[in-house]
C-alpha positions as a Markdown table, in Angstrom:
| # | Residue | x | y | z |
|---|---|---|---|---|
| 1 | Unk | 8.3 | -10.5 | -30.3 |
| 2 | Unk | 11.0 | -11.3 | -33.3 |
| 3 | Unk | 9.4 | -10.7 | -36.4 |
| 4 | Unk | 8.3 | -13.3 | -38.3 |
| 5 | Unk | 5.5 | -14.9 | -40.5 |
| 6 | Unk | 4.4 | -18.2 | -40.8 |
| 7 | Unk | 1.1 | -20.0 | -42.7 |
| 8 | Unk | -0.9 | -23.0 | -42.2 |
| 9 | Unk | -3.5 | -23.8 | -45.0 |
| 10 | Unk | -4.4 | -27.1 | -44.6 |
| 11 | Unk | -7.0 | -28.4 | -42.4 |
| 12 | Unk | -6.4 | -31.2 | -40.2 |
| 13 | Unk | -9.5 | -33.7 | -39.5 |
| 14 | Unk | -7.6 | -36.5 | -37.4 |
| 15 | Unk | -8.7 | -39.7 | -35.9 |
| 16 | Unk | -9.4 | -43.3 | -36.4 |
| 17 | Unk | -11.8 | -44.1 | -39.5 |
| 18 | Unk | -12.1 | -40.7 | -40.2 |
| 19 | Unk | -11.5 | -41.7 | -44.2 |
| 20 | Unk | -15.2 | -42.1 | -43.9 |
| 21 | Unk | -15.7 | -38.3 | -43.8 |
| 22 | Unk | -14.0 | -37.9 | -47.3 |
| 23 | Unk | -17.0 | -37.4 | -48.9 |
| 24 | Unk | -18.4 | -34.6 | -46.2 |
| 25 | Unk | -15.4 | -32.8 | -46.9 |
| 26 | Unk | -15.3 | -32.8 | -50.4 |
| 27 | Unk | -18.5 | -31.3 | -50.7 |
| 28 | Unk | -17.5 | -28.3 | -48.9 |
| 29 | Unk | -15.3 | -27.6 | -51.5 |
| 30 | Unk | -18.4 | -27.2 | -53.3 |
| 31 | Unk | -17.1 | -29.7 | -56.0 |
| 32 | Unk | -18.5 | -32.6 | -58.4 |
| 33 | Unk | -15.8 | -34.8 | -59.9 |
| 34 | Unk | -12.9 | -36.1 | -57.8 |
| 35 | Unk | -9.4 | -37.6 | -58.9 |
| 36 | Unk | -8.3 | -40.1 | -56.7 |
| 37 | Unk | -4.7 | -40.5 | -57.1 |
| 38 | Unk | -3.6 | -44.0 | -55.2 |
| 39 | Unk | -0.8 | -46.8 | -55.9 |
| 40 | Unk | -1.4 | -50.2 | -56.3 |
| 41 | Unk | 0.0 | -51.6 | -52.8 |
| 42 | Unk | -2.5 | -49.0 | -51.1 |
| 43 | Unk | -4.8 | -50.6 | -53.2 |
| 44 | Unk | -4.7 | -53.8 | -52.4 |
| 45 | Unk | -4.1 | -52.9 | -48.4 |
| 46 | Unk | -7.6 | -51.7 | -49.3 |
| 47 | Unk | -7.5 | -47.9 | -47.7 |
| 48 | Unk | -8.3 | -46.7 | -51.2 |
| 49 | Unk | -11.7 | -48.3 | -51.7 |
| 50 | Unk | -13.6 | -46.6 | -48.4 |
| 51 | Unk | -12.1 | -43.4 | -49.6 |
| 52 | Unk | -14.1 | -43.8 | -53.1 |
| 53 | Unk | -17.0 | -44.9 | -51.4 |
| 54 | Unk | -17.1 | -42.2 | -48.8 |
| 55 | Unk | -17.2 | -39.8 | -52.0 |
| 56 | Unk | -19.6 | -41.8 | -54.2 |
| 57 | Unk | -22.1 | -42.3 | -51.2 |
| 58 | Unk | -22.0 | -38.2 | -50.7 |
| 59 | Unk | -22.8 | -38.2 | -54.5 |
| 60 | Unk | -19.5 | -37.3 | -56.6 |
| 61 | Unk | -18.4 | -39.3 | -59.2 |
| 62 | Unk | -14.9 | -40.3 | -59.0 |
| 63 | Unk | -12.5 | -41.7 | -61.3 |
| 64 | Unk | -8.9 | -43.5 | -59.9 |
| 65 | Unk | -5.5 | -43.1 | -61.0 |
| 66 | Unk | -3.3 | -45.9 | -60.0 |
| 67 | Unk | 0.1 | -45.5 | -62.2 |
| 68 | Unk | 1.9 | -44.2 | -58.9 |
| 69 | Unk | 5.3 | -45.9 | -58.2 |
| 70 | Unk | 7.7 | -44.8 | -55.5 |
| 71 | Unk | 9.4 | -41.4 | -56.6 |
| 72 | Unk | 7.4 | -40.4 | -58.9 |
| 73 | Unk | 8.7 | -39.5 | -62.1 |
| 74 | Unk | 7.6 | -37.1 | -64.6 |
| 75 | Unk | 6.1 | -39.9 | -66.2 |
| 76 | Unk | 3.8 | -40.9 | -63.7 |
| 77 | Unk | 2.7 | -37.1 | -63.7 |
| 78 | Unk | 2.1 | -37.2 | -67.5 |
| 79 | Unk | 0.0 | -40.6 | -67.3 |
| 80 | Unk | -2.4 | -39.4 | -65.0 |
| 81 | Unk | -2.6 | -35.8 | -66.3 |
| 82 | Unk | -3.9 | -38.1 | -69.3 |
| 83 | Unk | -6.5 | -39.6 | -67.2 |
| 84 | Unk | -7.1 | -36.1 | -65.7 |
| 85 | Unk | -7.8 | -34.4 | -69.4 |
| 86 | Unk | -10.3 | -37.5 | -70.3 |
| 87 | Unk | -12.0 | -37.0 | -66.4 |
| 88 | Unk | -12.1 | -33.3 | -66.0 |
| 89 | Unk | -12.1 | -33.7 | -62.3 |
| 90 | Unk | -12.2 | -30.2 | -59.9 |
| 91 | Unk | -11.2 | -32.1 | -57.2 |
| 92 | Unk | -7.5 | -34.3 | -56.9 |
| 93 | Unk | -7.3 | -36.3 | -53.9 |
| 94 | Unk | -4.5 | -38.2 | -53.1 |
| 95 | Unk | -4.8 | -41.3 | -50.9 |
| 96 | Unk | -1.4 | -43.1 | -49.9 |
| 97 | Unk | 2.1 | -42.1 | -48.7 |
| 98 | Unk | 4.5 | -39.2 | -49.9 |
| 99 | Unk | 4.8 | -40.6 | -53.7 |
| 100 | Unk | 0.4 | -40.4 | -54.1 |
| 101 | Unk | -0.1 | -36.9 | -52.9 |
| 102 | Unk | 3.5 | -35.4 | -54.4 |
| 103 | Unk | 2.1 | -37.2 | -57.9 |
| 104 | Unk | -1.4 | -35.5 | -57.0 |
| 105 | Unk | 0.3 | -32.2 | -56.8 |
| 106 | Unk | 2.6 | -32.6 | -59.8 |
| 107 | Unk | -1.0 | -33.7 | -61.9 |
| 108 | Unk | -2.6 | -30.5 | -60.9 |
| 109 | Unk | 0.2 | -28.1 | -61.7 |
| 110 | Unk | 0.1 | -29.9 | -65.5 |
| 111 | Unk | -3.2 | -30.3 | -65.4 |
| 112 | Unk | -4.7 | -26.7 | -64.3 |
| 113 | Unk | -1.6 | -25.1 | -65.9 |
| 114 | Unk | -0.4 | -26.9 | -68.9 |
| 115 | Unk | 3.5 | -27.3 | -69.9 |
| 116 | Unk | 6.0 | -29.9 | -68.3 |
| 117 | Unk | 7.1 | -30.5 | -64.8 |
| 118 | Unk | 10.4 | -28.8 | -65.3 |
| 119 | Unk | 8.5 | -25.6 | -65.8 |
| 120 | Unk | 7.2 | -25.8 | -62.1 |
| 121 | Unk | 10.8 | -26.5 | -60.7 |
| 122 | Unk | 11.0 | -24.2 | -57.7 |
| 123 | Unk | 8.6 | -21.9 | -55.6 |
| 124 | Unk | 5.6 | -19.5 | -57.5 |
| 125 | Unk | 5.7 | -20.9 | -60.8 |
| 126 | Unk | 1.7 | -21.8 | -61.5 |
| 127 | Unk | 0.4 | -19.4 | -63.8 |
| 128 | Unk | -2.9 | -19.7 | -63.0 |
| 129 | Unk | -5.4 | -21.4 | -60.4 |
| 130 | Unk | -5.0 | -25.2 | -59.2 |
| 131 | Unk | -7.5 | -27.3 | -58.3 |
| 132 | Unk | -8.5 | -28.0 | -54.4 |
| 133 | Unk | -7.3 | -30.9 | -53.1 |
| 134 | Unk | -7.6 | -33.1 | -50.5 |
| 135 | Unk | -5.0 | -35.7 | -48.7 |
| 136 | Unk | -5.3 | -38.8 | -47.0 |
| 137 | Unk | -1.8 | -40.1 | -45.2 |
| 138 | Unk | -1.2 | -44.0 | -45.5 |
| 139 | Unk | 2.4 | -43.3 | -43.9 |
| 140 | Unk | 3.8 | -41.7 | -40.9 |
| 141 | Unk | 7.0 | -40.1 | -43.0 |
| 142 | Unk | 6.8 | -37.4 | -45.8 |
| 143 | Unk | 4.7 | -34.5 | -44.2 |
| 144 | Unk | 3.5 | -34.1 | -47.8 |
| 145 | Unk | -0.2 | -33.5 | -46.4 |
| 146 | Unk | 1.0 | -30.2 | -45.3 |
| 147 | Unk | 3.3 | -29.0 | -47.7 |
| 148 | Unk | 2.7 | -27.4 | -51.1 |
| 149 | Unk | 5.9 | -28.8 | -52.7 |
| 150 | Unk | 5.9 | -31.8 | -54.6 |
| 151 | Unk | 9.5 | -33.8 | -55.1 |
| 152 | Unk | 9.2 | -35.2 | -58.6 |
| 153 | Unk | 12.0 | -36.8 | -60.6 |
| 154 | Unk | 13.0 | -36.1 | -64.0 |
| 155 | Unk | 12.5 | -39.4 | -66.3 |
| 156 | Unk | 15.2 | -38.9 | -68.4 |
| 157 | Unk | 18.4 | -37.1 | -65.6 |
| 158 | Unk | 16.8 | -38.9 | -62.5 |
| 159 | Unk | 17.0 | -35.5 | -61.0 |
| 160 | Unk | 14.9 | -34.6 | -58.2 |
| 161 | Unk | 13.1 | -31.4 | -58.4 |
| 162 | Unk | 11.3 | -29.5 | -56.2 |
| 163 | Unk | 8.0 | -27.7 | -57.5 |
| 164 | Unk | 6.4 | -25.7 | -55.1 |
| 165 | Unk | 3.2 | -23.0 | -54.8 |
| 166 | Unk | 1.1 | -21.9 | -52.1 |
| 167 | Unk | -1.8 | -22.9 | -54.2 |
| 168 | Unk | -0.8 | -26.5 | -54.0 |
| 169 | Unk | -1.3 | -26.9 | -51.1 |
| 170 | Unk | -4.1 | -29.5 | -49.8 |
| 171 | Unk | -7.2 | -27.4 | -48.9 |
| 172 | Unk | -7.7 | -30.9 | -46.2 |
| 173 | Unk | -5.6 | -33.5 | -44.7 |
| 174 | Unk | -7.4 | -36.7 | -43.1 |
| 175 | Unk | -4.4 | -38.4 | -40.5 |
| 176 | Unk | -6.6 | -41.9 | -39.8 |
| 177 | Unk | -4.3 | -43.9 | -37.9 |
| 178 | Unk | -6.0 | -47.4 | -39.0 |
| 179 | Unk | -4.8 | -46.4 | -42.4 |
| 180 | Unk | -1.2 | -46.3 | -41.2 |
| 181 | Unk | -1.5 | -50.5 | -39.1 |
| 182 | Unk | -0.9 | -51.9 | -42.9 |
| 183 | Unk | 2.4 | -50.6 | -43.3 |
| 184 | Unk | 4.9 | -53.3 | -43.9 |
| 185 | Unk | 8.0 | -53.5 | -41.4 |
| 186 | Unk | 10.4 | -52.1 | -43.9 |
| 187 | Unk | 8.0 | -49.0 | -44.7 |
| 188 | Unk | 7.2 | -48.1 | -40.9 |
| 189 | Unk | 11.1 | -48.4 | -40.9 |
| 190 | Unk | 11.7 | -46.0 | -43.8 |
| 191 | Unk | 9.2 | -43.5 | -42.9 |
| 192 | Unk | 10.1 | -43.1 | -39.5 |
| 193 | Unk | 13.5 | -42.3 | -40.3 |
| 194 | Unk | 12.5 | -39.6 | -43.0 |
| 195 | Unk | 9.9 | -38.2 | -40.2 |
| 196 | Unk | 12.7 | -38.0 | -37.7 |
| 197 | Unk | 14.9 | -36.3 | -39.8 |
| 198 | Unk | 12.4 | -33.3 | -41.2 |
| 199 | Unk | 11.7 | -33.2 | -37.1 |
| 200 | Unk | 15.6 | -32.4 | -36.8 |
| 201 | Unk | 16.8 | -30.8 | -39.6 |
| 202 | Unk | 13.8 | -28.2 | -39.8 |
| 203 | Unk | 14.7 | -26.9 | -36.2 |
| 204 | Unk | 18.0 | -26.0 | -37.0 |
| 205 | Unk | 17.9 | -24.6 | -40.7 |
| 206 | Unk | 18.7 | -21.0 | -41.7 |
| 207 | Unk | 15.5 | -20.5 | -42.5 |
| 208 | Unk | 14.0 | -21.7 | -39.1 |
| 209 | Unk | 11.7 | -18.9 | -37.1 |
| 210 | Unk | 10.2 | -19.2 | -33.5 |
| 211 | Unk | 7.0 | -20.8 | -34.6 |
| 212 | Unk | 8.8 | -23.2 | -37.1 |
| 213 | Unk | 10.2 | -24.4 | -34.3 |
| 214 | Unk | 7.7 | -25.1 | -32.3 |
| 215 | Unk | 6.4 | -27.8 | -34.9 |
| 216 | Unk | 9.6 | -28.9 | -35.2 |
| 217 | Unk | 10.0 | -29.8 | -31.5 |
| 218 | Unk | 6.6 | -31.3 | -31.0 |
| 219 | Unk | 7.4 | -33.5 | -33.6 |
| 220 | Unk | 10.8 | -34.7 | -32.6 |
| 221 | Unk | 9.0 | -35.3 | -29.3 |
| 222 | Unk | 6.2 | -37.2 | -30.4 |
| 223 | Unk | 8.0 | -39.2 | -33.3 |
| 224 | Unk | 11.7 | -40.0 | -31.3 |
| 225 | Unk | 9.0 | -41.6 | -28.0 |
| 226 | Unk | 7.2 | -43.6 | -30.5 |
| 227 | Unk | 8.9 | -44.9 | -33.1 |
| 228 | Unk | 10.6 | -47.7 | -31.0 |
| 229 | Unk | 7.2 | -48.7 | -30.0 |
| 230 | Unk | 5.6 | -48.7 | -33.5 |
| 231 | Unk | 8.9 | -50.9 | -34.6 |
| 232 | Unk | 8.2 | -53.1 | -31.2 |
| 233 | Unk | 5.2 | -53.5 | -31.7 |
| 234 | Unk | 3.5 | -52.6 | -35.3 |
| 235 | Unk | -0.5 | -52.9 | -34.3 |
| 236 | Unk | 0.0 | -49.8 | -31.2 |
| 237 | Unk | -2.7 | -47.7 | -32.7 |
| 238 | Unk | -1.7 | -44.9 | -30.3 |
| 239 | Unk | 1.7 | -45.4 | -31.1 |
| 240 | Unk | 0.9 | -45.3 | -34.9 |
| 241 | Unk | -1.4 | -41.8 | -34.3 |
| 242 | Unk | 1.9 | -40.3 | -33.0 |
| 243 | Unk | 4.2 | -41.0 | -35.5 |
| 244 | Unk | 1.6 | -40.2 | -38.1 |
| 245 | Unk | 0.7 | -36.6 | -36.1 |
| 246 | Unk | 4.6 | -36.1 | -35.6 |
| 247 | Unk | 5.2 | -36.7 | -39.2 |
| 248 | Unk | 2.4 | -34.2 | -40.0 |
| 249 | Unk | 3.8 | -31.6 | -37.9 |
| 250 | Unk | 7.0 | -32.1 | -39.7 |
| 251 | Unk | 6.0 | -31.2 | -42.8 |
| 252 | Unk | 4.0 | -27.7 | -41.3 |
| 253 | Unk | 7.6 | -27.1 | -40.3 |
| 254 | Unk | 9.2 | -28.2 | -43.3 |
| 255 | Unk | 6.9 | -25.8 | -45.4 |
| 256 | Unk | 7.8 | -23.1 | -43.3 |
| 257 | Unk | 11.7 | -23.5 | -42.2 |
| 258 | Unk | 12.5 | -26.1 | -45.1 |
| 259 | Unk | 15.8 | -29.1 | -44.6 |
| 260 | Unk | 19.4 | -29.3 | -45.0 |
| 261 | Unk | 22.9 | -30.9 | -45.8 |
| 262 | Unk | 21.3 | -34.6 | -44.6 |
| 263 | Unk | 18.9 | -34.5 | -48.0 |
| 264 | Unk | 21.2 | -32.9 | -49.7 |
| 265 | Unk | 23.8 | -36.3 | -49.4 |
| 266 | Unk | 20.8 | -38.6 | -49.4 |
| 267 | Unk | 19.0 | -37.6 | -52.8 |
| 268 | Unk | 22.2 | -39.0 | -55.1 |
| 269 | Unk | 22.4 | -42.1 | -53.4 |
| 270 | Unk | 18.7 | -42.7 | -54.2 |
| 271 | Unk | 19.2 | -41.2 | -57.9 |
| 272 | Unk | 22.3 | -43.1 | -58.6 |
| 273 | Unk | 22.1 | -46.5 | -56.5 |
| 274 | Unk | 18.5 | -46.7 | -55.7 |
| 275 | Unk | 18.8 | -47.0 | -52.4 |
| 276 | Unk | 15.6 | -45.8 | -50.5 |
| 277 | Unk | 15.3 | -42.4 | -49.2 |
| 278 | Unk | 14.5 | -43.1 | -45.6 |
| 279 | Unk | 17.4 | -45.6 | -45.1 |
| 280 | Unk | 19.8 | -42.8 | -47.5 |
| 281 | Unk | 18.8 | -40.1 | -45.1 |
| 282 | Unk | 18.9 | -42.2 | -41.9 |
| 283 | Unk | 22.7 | -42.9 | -43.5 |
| 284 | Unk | 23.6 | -39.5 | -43.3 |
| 285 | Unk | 22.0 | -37.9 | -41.0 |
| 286 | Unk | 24.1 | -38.8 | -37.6 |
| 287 | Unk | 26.9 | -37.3 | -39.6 |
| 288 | Unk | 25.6 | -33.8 | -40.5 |
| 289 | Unk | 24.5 | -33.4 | -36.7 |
| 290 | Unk | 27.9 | -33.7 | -35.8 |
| 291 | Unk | 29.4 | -31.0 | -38.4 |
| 292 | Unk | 26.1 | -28.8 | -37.6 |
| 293 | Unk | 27.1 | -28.9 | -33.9 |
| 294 | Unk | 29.6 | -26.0 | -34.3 |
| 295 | Unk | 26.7 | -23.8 | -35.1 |
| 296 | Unk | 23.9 | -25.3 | -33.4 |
| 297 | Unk | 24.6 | -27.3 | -30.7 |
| 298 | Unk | 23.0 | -25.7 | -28.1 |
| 299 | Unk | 19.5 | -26.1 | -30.1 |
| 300 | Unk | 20.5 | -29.9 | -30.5 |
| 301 | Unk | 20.6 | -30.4 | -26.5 |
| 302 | Unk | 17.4 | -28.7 | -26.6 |
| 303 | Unk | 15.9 | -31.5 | -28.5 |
| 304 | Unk | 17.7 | -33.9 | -26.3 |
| 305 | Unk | 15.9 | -32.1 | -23.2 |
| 306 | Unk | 12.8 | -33.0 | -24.6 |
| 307 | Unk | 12.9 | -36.7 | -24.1 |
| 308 | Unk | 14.6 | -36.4 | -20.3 |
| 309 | Unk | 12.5 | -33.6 | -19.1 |
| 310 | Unk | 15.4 | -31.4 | -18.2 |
| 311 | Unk | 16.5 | -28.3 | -18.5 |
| 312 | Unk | 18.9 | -26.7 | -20.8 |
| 313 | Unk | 22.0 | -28.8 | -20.5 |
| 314 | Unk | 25.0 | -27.8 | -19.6 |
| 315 | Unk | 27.1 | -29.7 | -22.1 |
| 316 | Unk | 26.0 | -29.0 | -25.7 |
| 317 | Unk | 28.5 | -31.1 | -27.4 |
| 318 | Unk | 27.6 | -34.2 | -25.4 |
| 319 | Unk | 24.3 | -33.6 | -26.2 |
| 320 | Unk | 25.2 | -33.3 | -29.7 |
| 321 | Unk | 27.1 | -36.8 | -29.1 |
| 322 | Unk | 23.9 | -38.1 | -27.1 |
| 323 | Unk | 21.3 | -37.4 | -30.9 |
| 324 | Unk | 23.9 | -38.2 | -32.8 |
| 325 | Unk | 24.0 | -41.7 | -30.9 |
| 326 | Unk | 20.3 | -42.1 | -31.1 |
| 327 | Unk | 19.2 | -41.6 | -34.5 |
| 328 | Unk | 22.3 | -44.1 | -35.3 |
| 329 | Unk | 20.0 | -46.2 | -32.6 |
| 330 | Unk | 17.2 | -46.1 | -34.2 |
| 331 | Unk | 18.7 | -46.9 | -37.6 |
| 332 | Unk | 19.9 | -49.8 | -36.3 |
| 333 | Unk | 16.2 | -50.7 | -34.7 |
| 334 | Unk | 15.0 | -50.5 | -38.1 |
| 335 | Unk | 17.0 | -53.1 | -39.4 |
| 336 | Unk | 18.2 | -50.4 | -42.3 |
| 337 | Unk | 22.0 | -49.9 | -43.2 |
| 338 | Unk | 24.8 | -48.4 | -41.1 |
| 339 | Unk | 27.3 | -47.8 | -43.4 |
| 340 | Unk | 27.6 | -47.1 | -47.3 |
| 341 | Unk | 29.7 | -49.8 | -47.8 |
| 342 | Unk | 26.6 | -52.1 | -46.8 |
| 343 | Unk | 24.5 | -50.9 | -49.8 |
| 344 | Unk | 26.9 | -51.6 | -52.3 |
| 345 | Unk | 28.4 | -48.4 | -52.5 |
| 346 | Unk | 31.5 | -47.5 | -55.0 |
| 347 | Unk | 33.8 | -46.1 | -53.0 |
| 348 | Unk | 35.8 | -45.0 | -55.9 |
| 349 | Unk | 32.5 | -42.9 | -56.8 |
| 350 | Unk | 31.9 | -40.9 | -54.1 |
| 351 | Unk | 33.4 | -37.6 | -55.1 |
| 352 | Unk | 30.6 | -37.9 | -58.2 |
| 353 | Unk | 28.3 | -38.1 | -55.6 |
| 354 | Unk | 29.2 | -35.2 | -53.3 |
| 355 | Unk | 29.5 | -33.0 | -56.0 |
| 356 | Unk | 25.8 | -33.9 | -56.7 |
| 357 | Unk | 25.4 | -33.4 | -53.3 |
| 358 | Unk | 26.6 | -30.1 | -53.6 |
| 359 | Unk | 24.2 | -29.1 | -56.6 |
| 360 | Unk | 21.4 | -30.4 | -54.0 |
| 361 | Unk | 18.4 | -27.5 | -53.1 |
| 362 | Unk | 18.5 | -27.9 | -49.8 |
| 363 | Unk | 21.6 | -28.1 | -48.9 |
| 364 | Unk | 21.5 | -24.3 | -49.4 |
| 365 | Unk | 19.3 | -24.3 | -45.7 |
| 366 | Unk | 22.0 | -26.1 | -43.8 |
| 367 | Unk | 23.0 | -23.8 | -40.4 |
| 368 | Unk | 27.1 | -24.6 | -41.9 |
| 369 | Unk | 27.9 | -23.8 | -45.0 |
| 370 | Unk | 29.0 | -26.9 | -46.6 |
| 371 | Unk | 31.8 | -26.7 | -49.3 |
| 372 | Unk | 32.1 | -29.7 | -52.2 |
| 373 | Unk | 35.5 | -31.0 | -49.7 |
| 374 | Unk | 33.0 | -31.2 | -47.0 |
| 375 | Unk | 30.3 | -33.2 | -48.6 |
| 376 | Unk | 32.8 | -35.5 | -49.8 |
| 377 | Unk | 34.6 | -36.1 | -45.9 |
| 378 | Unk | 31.3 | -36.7 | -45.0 |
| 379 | Unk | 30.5 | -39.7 | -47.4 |
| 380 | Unk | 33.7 | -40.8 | -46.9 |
| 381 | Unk | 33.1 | -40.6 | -42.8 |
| 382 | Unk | 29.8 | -42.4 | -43.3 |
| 383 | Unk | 31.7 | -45.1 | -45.8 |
């Protein structure tokens, strides 16, 4: 056995409708007043509703906070750590995709701690106990449910930060597939991609251990067989459980094995062009796989294994060629961009963006070490 460690502290309660159980598990947190962060498109989808009255009906009172936008900002934080100071909730619960529950997190670290988001910009940095929370998945994308970092961007430098602590991690996660039917085309599109990419880019990281990878691959398998069905056809419940449970297992590997160069490239084009994170990672990520295969190619026709039932191929690089392909594939499913130059790209610009690329955190994780030069060649490949 290789030595290693590995931690799971989030529950999983999975299954349609099971937003009705909110309440039941609130209470055994042994709590009275719940935060329920949402944004306004859950909202009006109405998941967040049930999920108040679940808790209201097991006799908490609740109060919502709805000033969630996509990537939330330190702003949005501050706005409902106001709500949070008028409330005095002990419980947070977050109820919609990545930007609800990474705002949920970034409320409780200001909240239960005090100071400003910047002060919580990396791993351990709580100084004292957060409040339990609870998560309920709208999308099938972030893996945010079972992680204890929350990506916040700085208001004024549009810099994405990464705060982390054990303690922020969600106590429970709900995965109710129903909640995930509502997804517009575009955001199934989006989140798949970013699913499919923590799937990938977890297995092969520096970081990466035995059981990491285990997550890892279940994910890839689940999410790379389903996501053309959920894009076929957007009411397949059981395709929509898969994607959300791949996405789930994503993030337990993500916590545990963390990403690499493909987030590092996509976070400037989002800061700097706005371009959304799911399409700027689905952009960049057949490239990296190609300039990781010199280091891990053979793990890359492992993956590739998965989906044809074989066994371990004899031809790493065209296995490499094969995922590299796909991905690209599925990109193209999704209806989201090919190419920089279709999103309006500066070409002119792109050394400013690979040497934010190269400030990135988690390019740090990538299996090759990737010099400023490289992240440049690569933006320019991908132009």
């Amino acid at each position: 056995m290789i030595p290693t460690s590995f931690q799971l502290p989030t529950k999983l309660v999975c299954g349609p409708g099971r937003i009705a159980d909110l309440g039941m598990l609130a209470t055994e947190l042994d709590v009275n007043r719940v935060l329920v962060v949402s944004d306004p498109g859950i909202i009006a989808a109405g998941h967040t509703q049930p999920g108040i009255e679940s808790l209201r009906t097991s006799h908490l009172e609740v109060r919502q906070f709805d000033g969630v936008e996509e990537n939330p900002t330190t702003q949005h934080v501050q706005a409902g750590v106001t709500v949070a100071k008028a409330f005095q909730p002990d419980l947070i619960v977050g109820i919609g995709g990545g930007s609800s529950m990474d705002c949920a997190k970034g409320i409780n670290f200001l909240y239960s701690c005090g100071g400003e988001m910047r002060d919580y910009w990396g791993t351990a940095k709580a100084t004292g106990p957060l409040l339990p929370m609870i998560a309920v998945p709208t999308t099938a994308g972030t893996g945010s449910e079972t992680q204890s970092y929350a990506l916040i961007t700085d208001a004024t430098t549009h810099l994405k930060m990464a705060c982390g602590d054990k303690q922020a991690a969600f106590r429970t996660a709900i995965l109710d597939p129903n909640l995930t039917l509502t997804q517009p085309p575009r955001v199934t599109a989006l989140t798949g991609i970013d699913a499919t990419a923590h799937a990938l880019e977890s297995f092969v990281s520096k970081p990466r251990n035995w059981f990491s990878q285990g997550f890892s691959r279940e994910a890839w398998r689940r999410l790379a067989k389903n996501f053309p069905r959920v894009l076929q056809n957007p009411d397949d419940q059981e395709a929509r459980a898969q994607m959300q449970i791949g996405a789930c297992l994503s993030g337990i590997a993500i916590e545990n094995s963390m990403l690499g160069a493909a987030h590092a490239l996509a976070n400037p084009l989002t800061a700097s062009y706005g371009i959304a994170h799911g399409e700027a990672v689905g952009l960049m990520l057949p490239h990296v796989i190609r300039v990781n295969s010199k280091a891990v190619g053979p793990d890359y026709a492992t993956l590739m294994n998965e989906l044809s039932g074989q066994g371990a191929s004899s031809s790493a690089n065209t296995a490499v060629d094969r995922l590299a392909n796909l991905v690209e594939e599925f990109v193209r499913q999704a209806g989201l961009a090919g190419k920089l130059s279709e999103c309006g790209i500066d070409g002119d610009r792109l050394p400013e963006l690979a040497a934010a690329a190269a400030e990135q955190w988690t390019g740090q994780f990538n299996p090759v070490k990737l010099t400023l030069d490289d992240y440049l060649q690569i933006y320019e490949t991908a132009f």
